[in-house]
LOLO-981319 format. One record per residue (C-alpha): residue number from 1; residue in three letters; chain; x, y, z. Coordinates in steps of 0.05 Angstrom, whole numbers. Example, Ala and Ser with C-alpha at 12.3 -4.5 7.8 and 13.67 -1.06 7.14 Angstrom:
<drenfis>
DRENFI num residu chaine X Y Z
DRENFI 1 ALA A 246 -90 156;
DRENFI 2 SER A 273 -21 143;
</drenfis>
This chain:
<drenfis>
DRENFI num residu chaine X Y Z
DRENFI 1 UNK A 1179 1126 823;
DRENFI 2 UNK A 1147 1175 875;
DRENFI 3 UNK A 1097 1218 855;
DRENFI 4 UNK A 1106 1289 864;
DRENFI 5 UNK A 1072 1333 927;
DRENFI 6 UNK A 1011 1374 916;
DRENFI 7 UNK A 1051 1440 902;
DRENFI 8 UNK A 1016 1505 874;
DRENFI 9 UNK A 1080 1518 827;
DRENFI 10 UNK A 1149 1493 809;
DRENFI 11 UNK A 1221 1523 784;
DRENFI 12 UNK A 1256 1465 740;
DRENFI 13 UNK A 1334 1476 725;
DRENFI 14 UNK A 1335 1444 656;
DRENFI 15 UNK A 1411 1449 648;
DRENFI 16 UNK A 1459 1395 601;
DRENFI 17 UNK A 1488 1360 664;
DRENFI 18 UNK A 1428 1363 718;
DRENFI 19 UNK A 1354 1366 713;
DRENFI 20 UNK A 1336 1394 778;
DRENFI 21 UNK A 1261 1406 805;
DRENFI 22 UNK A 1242 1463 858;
DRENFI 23 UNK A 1189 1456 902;
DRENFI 24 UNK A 1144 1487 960;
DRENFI 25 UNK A 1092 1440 982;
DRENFI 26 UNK A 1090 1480 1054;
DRENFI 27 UNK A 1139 1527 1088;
DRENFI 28 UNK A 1197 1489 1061;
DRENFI 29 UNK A 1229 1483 987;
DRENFI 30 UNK A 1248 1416 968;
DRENFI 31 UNK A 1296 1394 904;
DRENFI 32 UNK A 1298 1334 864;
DRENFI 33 UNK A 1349 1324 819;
DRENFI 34 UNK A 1376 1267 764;
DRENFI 35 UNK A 1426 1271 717;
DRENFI 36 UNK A 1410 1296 644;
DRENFI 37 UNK A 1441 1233 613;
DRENFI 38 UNK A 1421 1158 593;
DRENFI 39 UNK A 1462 1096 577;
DRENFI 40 UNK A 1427 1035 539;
DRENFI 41 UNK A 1444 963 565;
DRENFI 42 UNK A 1424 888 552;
DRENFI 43 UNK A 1351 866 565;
DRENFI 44 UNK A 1340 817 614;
DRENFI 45 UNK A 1284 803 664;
DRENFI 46 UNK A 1320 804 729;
DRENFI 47 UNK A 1358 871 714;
DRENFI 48 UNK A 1286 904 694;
DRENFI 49 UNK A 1263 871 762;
DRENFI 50 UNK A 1323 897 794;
DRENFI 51 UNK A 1318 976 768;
DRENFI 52 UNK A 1253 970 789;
DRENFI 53 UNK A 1249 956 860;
DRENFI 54 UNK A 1316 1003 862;
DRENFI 55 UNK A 1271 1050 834;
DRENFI 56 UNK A 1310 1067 779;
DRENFI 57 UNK A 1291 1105 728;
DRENFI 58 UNK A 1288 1063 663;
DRENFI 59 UNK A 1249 1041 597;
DRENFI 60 UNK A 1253 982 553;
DRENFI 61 UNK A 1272 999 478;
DRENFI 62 UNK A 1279 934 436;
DRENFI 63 UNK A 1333 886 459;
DRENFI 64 UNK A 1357 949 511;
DRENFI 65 UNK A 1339 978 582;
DRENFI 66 UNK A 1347 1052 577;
DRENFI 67 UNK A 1376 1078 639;
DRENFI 68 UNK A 1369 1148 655;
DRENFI 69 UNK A 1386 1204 708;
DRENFI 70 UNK A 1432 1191 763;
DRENFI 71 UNK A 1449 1109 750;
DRENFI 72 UNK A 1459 1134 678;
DRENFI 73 UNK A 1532 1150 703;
DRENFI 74 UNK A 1542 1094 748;
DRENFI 75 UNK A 1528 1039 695;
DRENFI 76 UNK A 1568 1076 650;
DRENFI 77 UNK A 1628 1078 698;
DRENFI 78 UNK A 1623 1007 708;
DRENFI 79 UNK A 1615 980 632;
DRENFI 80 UNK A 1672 1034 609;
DRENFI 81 UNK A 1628 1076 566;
DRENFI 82 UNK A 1606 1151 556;
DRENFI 83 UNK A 1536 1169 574;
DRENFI 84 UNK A 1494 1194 509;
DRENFI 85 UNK A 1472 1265 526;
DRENFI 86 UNK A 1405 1298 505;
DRENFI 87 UNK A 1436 1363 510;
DRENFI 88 UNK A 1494 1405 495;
DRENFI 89 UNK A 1518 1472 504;
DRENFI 90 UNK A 1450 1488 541;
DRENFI 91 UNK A 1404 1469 477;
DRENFI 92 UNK A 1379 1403 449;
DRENFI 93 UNK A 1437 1353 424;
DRENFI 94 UNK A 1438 1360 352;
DRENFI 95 UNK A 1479 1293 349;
DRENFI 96 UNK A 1443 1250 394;
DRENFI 97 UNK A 1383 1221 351;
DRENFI 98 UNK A 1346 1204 414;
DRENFI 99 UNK A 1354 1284 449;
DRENFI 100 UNK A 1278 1294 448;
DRENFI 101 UNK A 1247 1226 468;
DRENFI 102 UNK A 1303 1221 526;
DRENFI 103 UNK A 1292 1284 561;
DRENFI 104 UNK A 1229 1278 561;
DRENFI 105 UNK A 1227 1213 600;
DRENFI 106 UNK A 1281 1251 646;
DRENFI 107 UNK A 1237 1308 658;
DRENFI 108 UNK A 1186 1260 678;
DRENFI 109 UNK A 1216 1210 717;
DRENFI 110 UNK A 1248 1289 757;
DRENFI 111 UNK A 1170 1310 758;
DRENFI 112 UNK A 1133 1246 783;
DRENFI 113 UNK A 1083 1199 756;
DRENFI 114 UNK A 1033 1248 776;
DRENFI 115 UNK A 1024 1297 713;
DRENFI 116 UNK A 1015 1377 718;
DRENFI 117 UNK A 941 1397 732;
DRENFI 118 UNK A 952 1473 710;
DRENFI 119 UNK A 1002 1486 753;
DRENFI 120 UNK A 1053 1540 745;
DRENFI 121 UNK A 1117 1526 723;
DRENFI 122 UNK A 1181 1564 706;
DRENFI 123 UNK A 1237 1528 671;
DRENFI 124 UNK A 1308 1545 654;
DRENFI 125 UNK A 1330 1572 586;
DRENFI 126 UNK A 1414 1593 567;
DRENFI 127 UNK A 1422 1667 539;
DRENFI 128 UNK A 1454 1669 472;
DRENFI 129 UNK A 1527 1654 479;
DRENFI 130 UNK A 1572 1713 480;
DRENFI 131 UNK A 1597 1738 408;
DRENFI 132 UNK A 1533 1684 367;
DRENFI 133 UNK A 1469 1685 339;
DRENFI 134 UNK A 1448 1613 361;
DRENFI 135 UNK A 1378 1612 360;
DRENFI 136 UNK A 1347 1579 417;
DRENFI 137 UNK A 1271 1575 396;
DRENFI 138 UNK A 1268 1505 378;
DRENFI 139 UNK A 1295 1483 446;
DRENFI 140 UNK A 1246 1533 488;
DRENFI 141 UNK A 1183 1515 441;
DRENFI 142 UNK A 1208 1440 453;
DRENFI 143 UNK A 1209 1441 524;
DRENFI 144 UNK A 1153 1485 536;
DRENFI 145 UNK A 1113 1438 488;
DRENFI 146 UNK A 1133 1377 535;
DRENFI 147 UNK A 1119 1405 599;
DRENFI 148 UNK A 1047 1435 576;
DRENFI 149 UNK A 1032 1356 548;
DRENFI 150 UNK A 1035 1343 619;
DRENFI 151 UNK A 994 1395 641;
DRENFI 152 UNK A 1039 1444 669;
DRENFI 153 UNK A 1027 1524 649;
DRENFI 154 UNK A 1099 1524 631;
DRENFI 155 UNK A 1137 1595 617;
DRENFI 156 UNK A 1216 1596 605;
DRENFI 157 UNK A 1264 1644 641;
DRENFI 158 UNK A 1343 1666 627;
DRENFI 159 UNK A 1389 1612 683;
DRENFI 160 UNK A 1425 1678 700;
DRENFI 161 UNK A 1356 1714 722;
DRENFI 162 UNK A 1338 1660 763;
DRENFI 163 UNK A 1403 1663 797;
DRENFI 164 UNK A 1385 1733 816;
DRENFI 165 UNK A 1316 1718 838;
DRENFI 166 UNK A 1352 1662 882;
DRENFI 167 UNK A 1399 1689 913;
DRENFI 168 UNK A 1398 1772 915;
DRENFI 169 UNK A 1338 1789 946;
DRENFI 170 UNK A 1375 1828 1004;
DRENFI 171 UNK A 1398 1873 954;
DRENFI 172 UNK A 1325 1875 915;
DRENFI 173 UNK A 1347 1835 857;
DRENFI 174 UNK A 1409 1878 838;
DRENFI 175 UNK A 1462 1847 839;
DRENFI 176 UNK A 1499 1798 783;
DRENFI 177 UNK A 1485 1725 782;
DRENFI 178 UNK A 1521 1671 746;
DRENFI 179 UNK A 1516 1606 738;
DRENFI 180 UNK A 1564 1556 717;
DRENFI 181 UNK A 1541 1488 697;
DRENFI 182 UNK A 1561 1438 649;
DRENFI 183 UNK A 1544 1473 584;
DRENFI 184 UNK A 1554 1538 590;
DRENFI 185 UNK A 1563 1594 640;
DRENFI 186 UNK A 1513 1644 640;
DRENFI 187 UNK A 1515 1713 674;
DRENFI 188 UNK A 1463 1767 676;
DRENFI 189 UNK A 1453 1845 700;
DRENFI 190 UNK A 1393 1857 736;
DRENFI 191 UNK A 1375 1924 775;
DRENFI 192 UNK A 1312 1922 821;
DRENFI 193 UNK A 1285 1853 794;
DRENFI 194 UNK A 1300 1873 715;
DRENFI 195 UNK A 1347 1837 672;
DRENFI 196 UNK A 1400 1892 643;
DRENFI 197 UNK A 1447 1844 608;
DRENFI 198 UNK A 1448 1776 596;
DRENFI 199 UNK A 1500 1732 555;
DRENFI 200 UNK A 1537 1658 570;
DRENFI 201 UNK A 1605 1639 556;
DRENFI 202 UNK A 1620 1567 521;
DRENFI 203 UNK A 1675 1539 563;
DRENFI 204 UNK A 1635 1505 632;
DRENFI 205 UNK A 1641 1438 662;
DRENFI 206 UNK A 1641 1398 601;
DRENFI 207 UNK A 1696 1432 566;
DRENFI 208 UNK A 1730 1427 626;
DRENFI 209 UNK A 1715 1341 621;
DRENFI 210 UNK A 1720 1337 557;
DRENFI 211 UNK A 1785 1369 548;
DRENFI 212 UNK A 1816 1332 620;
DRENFI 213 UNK A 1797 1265 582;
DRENFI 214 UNK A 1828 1279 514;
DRENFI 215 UNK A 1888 1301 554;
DRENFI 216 UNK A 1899 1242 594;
DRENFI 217 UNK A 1865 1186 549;
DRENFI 218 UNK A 1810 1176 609;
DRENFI 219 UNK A 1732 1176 599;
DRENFI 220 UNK A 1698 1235 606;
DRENFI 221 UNK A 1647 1202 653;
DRENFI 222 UNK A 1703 1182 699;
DRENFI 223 UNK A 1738 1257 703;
DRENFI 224 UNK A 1668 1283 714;
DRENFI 225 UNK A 1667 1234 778;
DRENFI 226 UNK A 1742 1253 798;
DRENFI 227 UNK A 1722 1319 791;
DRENFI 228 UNK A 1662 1326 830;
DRENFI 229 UNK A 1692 1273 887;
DRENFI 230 UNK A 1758 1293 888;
DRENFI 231 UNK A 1787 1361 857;
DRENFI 232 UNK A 1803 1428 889;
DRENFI 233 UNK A 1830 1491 857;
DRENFI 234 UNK A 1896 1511 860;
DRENFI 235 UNK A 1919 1443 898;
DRENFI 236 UNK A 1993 1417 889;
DRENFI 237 UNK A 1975 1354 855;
DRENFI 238 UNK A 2021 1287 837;
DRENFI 239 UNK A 1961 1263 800;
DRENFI 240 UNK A 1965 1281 723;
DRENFI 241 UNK A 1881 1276 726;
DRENFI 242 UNK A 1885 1330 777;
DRENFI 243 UNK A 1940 1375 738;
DRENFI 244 UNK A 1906 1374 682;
DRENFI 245 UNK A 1838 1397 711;
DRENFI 246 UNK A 1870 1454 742;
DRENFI 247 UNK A 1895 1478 678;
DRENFI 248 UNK A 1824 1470 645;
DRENFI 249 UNK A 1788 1503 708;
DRENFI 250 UNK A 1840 1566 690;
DRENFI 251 UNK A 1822 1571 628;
DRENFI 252 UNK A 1740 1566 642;
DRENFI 253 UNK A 1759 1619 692;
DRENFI 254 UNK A 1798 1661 652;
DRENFI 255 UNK A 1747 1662 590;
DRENFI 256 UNK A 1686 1674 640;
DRENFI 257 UNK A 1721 1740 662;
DRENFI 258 UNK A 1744 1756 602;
DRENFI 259 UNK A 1676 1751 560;
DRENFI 260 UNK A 1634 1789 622;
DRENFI 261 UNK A 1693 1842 613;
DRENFI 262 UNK A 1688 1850 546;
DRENFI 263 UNK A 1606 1851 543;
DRENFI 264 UNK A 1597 1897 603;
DRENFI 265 UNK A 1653 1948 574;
DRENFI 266 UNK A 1614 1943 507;
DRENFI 267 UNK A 1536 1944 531;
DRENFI 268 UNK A 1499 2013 516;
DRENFI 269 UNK A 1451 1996 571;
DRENFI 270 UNK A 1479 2001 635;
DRENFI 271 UNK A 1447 2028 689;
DRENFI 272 UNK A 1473 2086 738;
DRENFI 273 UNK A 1479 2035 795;
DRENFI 274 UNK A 1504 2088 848;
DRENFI 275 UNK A 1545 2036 890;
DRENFI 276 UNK A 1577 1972 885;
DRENFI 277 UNK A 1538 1908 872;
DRENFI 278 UNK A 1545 1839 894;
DRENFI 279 UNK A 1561 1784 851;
DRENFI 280 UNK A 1540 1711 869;
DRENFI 281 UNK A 1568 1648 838;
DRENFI 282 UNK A 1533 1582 833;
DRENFI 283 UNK A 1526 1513 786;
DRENFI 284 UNK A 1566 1450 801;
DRENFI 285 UNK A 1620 1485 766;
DRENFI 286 UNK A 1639 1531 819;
DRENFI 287 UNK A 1636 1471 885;
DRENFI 288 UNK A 1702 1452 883;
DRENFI 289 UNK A 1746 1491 938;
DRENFI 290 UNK A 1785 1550 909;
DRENFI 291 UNK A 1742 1565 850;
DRENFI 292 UNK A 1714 1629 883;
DRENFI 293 UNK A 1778 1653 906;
DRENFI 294 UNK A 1806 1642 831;
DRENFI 295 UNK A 1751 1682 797;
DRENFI 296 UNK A 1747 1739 857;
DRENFI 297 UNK A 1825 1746 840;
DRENFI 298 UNK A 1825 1740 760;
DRENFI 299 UNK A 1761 1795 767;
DRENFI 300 UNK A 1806 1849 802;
DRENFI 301 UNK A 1867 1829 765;
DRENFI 302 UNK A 1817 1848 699;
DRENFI 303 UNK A 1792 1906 728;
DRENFI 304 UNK A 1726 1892 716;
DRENFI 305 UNK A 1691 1960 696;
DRENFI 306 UNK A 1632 1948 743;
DRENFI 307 UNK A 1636 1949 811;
DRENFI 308 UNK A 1628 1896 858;
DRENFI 309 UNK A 1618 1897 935;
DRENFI 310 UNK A 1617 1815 944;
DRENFI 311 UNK A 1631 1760 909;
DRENFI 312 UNK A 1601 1693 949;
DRENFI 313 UNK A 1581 1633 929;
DRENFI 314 UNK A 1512 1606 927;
DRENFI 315 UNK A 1473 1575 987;
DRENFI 316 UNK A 1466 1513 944;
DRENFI 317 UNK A 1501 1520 887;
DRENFI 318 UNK A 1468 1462 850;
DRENFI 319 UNK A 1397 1484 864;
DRENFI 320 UNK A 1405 1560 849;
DRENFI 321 UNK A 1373 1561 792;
DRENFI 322 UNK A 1321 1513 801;
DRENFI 323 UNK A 1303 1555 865;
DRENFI 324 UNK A 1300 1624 824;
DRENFI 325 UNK A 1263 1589 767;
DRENFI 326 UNK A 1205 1573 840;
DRENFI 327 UNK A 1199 1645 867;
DRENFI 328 UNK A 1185 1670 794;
DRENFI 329 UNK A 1133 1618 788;
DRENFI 330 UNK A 1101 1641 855;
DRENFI 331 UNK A 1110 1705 838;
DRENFI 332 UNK A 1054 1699 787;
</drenfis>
């Protein structure tokens, strides 16, 4: 594994699908990513050899090579399994036994062999979902309590917020920011820098798997990888996969407006904006082709109480939050 670049801070996107690292060694950022997901398979000498000099991230537990990250998937694909998830719904997996001591060695194999020596280092956390009281303390003590064993000055901040921070500073931060990943979709309100109102919604990415694979009797895994490869929004399909994801995608689409329409017609905190703000999208949620252009026409057709002058999609939609997560850590 490489170790990571003298940096002075980092922004780490801890989200259930993607671990993603931000970094500015010089003028330029730089992301890492692996996949927040593991698979277990037989021990044997030459496939330890082999993960090794493919540098793939990997630990031996009894009679089983733990793959993480990215080949997690791949193996997974191959042998006709699900991969075991640490996390879900944007907190700790409360069914996977293994949630804690797996993420960890994800975070680590996403951070480098060389360990934190003080430096700063912001890291994703989900707002409440929309309508719960889930408490997310355990998860944000958890990680936090990871990241400072390896020497990091670790602080958490809201995946909406960092949106904002990456992506809105033409409009000084004001703007709404959302991000759509696997777990969740979380939106927040800021004016000038300040969070207003923040909330997710519980249908994302892996509802939208889940729910594909139950209808058509695939893996999850494998309508993740159509999905990502293949599928764009409001296509004329012949494929059932591809029906059926479309029909899942409108319903993530339709609950996402429908929750921020409900919470930003019902929040006592709004601030006199003045004039329309712009919106950005971003998460692997929102890549496929059409998914803007669905949510920018189910927004109007909601008439959203708040208005909006844009709605684009983010630079890099995968690393949006991971790069927000960065400028607040060299902000301090």
């Amino acid at each position: 594994m490489k170790s990571a670049p003298s940096a002075q801070a980092f922004g780490l996107d801890v989200g259930t699908s993607r671990v993603v690292l931000a970094e500015r060694p010089g003028d330029e950022l730089r992301y890492r990513s692996q996949l927040n997901a593991f698979i277990s398979i037989p021990y044997s000498k030459i496939t330890e050899g082999v993960l090794a000099k493919e540098n793939v991230p990997y630990h031996v537990q009894g009679a089983d090579l733990v793959v993480h990250g990215n080949e997690s998937e791949r193996f997974a694909d191959l042998l006709g399994r699900e991969t075991r998830r640490p996390m879900r719904a944007g907190l700790l997996n409360p069914g996977e036994p293994e949630s804690e001591a797996q993420l960890e060695a994800i975070l680590e194999s996403v951070l480098g062999d060389e360990q934190g020596k003080g430096q700063k280092l912001y890291f994703s956390m989900p707002a409440a979902p929309l309508g719960s009281t889930e408490n997310t303390t355990y998860h944000e003590a958890t990680l936090r309590n990871m990241l400072s064993a390896m020497g990091y000055d670790a602080h958490s901040i809201t995946e909406g917020l960092a949106v904002v921070y990456g992506e809105l500073e033409d409009s000084n931060y004001t703007g709404i920011g959302i991000s759509c990943g696997g777990g969740l979709c979380n939106v927040c309100l800021a004016y000038l820098s300040v969070p207003v109102l923040s909330f997710s919604i519980s249908k994302a990415g892996d509802y939208i798997d889940l729910s594909t694979a139950q209808a058509t009797g695939e893996l999850a895994t494998r309508v993740r990888i159509a999905k990502e490869n293949e599928f764009h929004f409001n296509g004329h399909f012949t494929d059932k996969m591809q029906q059926v994801l479309s029909v899942y995608y409108e319903d993530m689409v339709q609950s996402l407006v429908t929750g921020m329409k409900e919470a930003f017609s019902a929040s006592k905190s709004m601030p006199r904006l003045g004039r329309p703000i712009p919106l950005v999208l971003s998460g692997g949620s929102v890549i496929p082709k059409g998914v803007r252009d669905r949510f920018e026409a189910a927004l109007k057709a909601a008439e959203f109480p708040v208005p909006v002058s844009e709605i684009r999609l983010a630079r890099e939609p995968l690393y949006s939050t991971a790069k927000g997560a960065l400028l607040a850590a060299l902000s301090e």
